[in-house]
mmCIF file of the N, C-alpha and C atoms, coordinates in Angstrom:
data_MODEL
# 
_entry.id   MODEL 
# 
loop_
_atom_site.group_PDB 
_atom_site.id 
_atom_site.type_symbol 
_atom_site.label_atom_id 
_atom_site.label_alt_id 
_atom_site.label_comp_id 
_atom_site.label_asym_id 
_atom_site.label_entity_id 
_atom_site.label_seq_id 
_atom_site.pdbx_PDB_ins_code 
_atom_site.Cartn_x 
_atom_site.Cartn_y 
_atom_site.Cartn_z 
_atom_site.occupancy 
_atom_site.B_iso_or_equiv 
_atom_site.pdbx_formal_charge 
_atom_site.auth_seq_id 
_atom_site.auth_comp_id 
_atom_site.auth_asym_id 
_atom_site.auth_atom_id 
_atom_site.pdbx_PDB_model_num 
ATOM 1   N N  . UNK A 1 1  ? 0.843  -1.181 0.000  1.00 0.00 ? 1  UNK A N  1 
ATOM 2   C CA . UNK A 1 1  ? 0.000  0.000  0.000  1.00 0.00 ? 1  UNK A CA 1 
ATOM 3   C C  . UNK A 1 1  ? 0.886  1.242  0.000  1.00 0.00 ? 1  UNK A C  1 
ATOM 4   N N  . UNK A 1 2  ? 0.373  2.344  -0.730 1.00 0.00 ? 2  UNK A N  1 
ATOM 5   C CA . UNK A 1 2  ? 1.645  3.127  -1.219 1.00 0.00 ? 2  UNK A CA 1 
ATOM 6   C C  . UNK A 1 2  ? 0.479  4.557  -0.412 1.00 0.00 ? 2  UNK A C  1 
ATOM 7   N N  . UNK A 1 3  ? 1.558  5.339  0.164  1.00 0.00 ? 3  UNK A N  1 
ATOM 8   C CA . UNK A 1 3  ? 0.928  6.572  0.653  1.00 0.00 ? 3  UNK A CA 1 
ATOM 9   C C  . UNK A 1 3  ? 0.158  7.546  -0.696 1.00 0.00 ? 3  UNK A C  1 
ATOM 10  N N  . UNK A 1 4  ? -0.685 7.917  -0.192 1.00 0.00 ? 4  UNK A N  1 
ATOM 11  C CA . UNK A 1 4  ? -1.334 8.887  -1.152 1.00 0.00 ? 4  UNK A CA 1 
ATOM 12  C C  . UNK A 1 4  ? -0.963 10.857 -0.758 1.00 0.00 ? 4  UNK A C  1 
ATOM 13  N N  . UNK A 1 5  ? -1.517 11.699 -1.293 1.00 0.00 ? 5  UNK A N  1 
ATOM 14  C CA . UNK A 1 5  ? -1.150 13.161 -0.937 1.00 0.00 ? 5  UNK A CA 1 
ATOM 15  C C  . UNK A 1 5  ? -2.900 13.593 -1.126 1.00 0.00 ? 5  UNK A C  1 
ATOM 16  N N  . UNK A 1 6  ? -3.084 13.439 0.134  1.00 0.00 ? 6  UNK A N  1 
ATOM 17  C CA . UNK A 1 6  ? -4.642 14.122 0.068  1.00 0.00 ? 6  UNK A CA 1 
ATOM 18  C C  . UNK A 1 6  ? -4.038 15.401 0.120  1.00 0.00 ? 6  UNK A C  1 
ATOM 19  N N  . UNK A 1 7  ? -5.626 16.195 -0.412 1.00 0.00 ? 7  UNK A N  1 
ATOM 20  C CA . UNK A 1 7  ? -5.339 17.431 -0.641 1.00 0.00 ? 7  UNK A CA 1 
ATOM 21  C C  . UNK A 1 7  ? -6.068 18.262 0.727  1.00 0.00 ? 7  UNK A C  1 
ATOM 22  N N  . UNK A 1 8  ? -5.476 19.389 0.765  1.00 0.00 ? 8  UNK A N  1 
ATOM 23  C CA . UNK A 1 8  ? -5.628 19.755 2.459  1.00 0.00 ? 8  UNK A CA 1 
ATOM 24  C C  . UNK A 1 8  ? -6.580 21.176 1.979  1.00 0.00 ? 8  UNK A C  1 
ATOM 25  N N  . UNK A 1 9  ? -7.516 20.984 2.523  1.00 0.00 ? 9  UNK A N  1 
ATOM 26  C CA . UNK A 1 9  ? -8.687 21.647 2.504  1.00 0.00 ? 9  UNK A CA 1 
ATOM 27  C C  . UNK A 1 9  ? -7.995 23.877 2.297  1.00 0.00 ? 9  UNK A C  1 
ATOM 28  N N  . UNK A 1 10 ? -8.112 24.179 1.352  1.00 0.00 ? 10 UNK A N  1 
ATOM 29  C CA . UNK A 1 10 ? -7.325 25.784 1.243  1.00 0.00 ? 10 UNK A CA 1 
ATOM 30  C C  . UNK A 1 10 ? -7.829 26.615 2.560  1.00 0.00 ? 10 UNK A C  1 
ATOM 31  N N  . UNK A 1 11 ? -8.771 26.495 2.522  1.00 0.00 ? 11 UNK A N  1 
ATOM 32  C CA . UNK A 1 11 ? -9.141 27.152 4.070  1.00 0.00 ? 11 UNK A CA 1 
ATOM 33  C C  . UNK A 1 11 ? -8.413 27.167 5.456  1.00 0.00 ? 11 UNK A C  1 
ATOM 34  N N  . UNK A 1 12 ? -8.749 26.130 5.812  1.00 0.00 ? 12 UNK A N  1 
ATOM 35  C CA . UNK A 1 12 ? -7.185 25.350 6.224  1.00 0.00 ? 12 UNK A CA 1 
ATOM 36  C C  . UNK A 1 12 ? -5.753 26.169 6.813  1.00 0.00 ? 12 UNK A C  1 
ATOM 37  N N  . UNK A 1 13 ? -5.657 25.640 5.486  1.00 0.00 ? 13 UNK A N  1 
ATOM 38  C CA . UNK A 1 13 ? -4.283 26.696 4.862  1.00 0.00 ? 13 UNK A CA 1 
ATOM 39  C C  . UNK A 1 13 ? -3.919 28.200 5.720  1.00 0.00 ? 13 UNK A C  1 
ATOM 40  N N  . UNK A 1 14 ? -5.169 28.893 5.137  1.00 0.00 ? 14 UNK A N  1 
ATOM 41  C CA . UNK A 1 14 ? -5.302 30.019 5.676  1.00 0.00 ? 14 UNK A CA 1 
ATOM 42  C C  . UNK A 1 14 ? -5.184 30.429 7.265  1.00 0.00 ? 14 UNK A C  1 
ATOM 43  N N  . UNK A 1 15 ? -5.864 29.483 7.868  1.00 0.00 ? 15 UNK A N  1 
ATOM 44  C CA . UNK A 1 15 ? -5.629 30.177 9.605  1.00 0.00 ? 15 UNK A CA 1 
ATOM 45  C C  . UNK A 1 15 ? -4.920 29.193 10.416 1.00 0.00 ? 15 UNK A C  1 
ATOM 46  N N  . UNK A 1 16 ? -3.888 28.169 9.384  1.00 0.00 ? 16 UNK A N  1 
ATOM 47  C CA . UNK A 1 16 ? -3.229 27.103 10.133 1.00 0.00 ? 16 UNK A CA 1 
ATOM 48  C C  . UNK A 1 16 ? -1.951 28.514 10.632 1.00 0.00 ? 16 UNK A C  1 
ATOM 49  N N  . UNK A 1 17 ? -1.206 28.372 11.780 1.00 0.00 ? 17 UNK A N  1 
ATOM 50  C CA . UNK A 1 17 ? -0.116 28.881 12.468 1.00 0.00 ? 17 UNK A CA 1 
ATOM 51  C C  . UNK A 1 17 ? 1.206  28.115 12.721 1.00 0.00 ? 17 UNK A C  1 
ATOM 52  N N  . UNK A 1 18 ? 2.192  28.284 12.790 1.00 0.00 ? 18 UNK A N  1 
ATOM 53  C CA . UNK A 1 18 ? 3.431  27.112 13.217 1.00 0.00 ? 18 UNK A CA 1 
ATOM 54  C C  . UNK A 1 18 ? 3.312  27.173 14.958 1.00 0.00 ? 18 UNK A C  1 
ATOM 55  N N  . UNK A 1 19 ? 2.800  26.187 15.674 1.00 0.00 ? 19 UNK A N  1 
ATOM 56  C CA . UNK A 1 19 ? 3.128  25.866 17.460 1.00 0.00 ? 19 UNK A CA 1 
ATOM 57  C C  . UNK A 1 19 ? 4.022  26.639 17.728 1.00 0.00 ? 19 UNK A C  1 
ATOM 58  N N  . UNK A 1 20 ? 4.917  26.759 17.242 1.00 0.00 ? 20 UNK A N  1 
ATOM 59  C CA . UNK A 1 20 ? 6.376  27.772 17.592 1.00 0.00 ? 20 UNK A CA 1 
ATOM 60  C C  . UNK A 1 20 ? 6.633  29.161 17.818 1.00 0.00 ? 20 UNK A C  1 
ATOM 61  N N  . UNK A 1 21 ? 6.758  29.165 16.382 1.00 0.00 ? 21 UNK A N  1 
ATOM 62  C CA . UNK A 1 21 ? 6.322  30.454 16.315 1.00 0.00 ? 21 UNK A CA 1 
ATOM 63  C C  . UNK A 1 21 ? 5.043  31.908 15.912 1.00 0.00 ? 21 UNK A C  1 
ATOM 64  N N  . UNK A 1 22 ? 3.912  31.035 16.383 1.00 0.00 ? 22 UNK A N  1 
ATOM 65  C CA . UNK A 1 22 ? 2.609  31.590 15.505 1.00 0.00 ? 22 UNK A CA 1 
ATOM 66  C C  . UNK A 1 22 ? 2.629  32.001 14.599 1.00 0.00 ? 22 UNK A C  1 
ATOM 67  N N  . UNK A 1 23 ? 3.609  32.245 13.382 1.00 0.00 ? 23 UNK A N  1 
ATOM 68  C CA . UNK A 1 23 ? 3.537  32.414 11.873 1.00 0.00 ? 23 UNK A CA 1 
ATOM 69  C C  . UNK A 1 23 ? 3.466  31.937 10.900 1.00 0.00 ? 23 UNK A C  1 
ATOM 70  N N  . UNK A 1 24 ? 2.609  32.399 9.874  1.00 0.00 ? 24 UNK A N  1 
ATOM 71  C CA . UNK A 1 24 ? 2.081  31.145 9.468  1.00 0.00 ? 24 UNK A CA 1 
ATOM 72  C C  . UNK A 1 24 ? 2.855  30.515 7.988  1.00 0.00 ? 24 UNK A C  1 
ATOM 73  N N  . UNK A 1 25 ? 2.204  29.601 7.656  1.00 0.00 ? 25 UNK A N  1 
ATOM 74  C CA . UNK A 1 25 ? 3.169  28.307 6.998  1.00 0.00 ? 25 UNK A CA 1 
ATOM 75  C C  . UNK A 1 25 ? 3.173  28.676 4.993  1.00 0.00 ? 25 UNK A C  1 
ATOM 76  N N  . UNK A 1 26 ? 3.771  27.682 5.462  1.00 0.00 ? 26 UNK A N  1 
ATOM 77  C CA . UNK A 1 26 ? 3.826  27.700 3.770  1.00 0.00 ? 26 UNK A CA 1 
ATOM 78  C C  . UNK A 1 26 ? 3.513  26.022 3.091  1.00 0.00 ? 26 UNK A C  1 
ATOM 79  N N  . UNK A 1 27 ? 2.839  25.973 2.199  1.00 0.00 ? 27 UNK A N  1 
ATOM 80  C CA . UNK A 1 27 ? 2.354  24.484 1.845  1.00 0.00 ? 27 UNK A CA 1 
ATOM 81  C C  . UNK A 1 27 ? 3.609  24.305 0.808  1.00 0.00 ? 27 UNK A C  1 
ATOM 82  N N  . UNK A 1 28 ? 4.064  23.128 0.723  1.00 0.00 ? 28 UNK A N  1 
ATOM 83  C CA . UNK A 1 28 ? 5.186  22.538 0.231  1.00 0.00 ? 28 UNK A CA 1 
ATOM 84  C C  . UNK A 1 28 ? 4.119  21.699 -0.654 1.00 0.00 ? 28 UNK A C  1 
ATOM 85  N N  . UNK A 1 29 ? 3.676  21.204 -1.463 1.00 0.00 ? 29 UNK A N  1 
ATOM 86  C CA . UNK A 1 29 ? 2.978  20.458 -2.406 1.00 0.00 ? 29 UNK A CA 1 
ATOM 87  C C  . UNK A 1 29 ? 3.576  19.049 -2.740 1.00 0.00 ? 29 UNK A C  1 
ATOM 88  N N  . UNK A 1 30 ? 4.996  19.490 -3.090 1.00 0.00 ? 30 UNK A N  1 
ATOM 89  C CA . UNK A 1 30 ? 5.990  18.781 -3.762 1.00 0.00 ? 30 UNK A CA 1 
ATOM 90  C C  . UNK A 1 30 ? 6.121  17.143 -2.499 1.00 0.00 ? 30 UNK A C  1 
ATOM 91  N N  . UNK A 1 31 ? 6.462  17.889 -1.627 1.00 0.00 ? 31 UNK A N  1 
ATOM 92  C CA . UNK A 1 31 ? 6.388  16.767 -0.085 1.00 0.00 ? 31 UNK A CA 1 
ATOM 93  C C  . UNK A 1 31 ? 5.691  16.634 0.664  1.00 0.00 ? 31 UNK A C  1 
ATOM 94  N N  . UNK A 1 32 ? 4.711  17.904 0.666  1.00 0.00 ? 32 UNK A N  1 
ATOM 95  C CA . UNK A 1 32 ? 3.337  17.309 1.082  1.00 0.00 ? 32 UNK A CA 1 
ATOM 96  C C  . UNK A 1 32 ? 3.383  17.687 2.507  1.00 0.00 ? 32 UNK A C  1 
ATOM 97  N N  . UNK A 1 33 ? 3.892  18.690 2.934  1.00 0.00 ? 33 UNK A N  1 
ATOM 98  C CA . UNK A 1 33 ? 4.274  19.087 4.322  1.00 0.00 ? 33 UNK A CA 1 
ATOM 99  C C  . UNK A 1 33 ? 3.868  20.667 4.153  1.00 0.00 ? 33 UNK A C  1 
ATOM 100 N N  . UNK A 1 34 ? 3.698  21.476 5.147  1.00 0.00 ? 34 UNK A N  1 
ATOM 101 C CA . UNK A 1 34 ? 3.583  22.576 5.923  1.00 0.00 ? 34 UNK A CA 1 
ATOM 102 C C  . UNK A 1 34 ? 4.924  23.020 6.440  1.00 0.00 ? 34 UNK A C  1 
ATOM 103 N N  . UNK A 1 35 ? 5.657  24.013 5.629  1.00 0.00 ? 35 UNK A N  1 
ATOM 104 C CA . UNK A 1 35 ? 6.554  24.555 6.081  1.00 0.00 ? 35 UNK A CA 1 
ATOM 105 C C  . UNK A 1 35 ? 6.509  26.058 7.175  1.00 0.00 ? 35 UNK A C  1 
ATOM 106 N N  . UNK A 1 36 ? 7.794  26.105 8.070  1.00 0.00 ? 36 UNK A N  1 
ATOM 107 C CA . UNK A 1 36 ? 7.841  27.294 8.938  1.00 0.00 ? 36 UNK A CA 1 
ATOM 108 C C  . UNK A 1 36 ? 9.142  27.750 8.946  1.00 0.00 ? 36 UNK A C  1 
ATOM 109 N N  . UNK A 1 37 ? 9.077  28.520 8.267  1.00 0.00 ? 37 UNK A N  1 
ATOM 110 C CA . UNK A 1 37 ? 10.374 28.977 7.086  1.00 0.00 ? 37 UNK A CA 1 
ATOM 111 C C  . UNK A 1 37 ? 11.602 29.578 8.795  1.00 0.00 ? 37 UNK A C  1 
ATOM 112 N N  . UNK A 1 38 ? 10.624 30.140 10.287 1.00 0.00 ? 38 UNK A N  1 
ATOM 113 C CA . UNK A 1 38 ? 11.123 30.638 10.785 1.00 0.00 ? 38 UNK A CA 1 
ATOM 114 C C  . UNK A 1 38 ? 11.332 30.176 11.794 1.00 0.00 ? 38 UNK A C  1 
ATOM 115 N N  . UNK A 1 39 ? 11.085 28.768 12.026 1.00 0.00 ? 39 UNK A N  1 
ATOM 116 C CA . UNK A 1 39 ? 11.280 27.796 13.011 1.00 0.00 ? 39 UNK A CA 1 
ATOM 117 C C  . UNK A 1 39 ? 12.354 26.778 12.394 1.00 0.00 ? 39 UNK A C  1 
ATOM 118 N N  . UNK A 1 40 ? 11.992 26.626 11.193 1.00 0.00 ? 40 UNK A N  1 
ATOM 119 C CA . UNK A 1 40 ? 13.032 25.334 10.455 1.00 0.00 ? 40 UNK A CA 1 
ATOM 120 C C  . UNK A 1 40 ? 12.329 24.229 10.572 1.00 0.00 ? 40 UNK A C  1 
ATOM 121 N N  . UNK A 1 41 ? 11.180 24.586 10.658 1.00 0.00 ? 41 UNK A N  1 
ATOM 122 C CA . UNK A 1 41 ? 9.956  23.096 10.377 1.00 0.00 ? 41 UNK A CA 1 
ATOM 123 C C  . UNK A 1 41 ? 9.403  22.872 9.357  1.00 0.00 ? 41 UNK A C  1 
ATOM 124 N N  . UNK A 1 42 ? 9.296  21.309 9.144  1.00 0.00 ? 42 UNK A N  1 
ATOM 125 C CA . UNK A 1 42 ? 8.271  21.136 8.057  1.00 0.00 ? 42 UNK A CA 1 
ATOM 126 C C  . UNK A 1 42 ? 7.557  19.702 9.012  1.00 0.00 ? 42 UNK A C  1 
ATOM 127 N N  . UNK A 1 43 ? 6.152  20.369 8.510  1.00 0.00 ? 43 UNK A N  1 
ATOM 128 C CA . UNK A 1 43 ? 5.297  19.806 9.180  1.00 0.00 ? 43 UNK A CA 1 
ATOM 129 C C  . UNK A 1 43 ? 4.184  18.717 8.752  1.00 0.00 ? 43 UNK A C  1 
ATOM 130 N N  . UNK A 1 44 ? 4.251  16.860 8.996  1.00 0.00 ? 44 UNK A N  1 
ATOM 131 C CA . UNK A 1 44 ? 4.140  16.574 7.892  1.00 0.00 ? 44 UNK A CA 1 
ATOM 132 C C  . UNK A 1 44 ? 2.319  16.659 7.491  1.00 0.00 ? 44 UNK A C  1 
ATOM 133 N N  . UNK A 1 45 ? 1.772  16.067 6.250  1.00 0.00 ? 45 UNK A N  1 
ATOM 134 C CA . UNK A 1 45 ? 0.321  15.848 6.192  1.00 0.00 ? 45 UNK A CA 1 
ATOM 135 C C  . UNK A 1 45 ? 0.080  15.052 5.762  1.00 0.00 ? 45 UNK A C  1 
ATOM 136 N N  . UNK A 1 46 ? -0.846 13.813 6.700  1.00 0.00 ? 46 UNK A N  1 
ATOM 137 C CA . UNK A 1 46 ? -0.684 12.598 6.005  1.00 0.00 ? 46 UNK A CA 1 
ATOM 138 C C  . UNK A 1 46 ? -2.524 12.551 6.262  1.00 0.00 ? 46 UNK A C  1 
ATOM 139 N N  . UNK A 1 47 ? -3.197 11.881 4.982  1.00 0.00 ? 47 UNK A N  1 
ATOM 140 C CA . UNK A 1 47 ? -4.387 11.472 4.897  1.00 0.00 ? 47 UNK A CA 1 
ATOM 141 C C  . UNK A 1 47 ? -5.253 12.835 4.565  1.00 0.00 ? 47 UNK A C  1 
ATOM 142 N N  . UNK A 1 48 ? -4.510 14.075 4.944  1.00 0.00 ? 48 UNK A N  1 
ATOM 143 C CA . UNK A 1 48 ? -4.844 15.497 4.850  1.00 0.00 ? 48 UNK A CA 1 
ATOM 144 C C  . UNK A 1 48 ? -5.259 16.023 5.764  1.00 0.00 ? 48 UNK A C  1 
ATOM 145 N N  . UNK A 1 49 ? -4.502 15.727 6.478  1.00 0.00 ? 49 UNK A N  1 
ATOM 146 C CA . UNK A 1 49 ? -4.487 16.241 8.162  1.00 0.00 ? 49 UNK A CA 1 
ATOM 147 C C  . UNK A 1 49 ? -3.090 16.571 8.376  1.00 0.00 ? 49 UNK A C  1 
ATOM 148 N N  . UNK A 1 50 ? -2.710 17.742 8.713  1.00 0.00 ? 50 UNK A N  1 
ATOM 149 C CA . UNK A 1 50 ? -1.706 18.487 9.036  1.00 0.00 ? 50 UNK A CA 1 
ATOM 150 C C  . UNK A 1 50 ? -1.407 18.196 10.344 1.00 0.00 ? 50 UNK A C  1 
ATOM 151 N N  . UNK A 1 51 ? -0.351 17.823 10.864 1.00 0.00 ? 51 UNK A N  1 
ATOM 152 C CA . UNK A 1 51 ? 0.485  17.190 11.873 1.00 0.00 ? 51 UNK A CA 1 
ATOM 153 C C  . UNK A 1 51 ? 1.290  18.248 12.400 1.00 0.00 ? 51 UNK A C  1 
ATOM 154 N N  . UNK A 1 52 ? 0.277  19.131 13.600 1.00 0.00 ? 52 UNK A N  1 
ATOM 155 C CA . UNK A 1 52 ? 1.383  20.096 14.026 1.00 0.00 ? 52 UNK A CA 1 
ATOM 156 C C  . UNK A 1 52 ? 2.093  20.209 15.163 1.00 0.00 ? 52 UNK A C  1 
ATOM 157 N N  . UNK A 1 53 ? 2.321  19.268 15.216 1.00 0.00 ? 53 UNK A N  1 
ATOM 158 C CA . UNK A 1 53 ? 3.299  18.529 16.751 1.00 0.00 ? 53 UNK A CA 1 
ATOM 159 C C  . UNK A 1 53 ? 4.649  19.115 16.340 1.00 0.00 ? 53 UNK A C  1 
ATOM 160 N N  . UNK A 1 54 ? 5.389  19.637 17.138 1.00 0.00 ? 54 UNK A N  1 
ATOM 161 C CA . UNK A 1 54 ? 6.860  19.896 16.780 1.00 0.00 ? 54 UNK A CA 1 
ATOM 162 C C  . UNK A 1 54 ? 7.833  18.869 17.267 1.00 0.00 ? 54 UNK A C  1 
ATOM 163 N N  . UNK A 1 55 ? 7.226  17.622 17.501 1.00 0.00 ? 55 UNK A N  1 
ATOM 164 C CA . UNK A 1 55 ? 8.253  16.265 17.652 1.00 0.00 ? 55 UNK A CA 1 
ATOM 165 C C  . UNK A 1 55 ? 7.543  15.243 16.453 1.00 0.00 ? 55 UNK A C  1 
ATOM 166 N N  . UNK A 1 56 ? 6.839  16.172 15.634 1.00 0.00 ? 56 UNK A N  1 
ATOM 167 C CA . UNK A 1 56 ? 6.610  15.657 14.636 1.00 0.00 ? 56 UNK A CA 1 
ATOM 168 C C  . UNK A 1 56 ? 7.199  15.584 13.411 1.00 0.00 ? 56 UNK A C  1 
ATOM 169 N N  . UNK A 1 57 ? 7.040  17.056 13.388 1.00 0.00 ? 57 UNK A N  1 
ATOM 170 C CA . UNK A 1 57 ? 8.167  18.055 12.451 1.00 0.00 ? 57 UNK A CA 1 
ATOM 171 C C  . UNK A 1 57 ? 9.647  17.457 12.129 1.00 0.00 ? 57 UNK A C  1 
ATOM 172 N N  . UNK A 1 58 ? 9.904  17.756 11.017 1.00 0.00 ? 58 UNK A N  1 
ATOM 173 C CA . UNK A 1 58 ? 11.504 17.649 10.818 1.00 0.00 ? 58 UNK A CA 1 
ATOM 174 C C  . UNK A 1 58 ? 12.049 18.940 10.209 1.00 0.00 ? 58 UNK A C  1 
ATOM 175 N N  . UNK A 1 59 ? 13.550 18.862 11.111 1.00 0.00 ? 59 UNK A N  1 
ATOM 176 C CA . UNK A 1 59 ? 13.970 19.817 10.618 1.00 0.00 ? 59 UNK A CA 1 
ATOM 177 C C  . UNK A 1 59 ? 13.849 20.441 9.024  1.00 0.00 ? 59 UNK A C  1 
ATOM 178 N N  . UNK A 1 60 ? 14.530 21.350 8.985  1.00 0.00 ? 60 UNK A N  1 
ATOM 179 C CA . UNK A 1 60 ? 14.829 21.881 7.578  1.00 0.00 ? 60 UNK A CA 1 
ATOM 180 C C  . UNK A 1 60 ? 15.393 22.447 7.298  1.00 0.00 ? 60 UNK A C  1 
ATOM 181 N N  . UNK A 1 61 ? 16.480 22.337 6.521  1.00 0.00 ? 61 UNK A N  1 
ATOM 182 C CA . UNK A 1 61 ? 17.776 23.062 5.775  1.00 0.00 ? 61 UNK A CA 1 
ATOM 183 C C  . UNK A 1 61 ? 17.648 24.266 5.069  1.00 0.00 ? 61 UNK A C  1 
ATOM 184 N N  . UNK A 1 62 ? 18.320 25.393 5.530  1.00 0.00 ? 62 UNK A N  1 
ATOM 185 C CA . UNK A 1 62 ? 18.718 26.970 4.692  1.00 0.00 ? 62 UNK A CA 1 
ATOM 186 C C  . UNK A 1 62 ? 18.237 26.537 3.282  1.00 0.00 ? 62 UNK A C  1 
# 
């Protein structure tokens, strides 16, 4: 069984925040994660549910 990339509701989008730093994200499409350009998170979304645990998160590189 192979993961799928549900699509995450745009609304959503709009008033999701990063746990960290309350600013808000950026959708990565490509990986399918929620980025926080100012924490160094990417946050993942699986089934299309955004995972905003920050021991969830993986880092992220400059």
């Amino acid at each position: 069984m192979t993961a799928t990339h549900s699509p995450v509701d745009p609304k959503l989008l709009e008033i999701l925040v990063c746990p960290v730093t309350k600013q808000a994200l950026e959708y990565d499409r490509e990986n399918n994660e929620l980025i926080s350009p100012k924490a160094g998170l990417a946050y993942p979304i699986r089934d299309g549910i955004p995972i905003m645990l920050p021991d969830e998160a993986r880092p992220i590189e400059d």
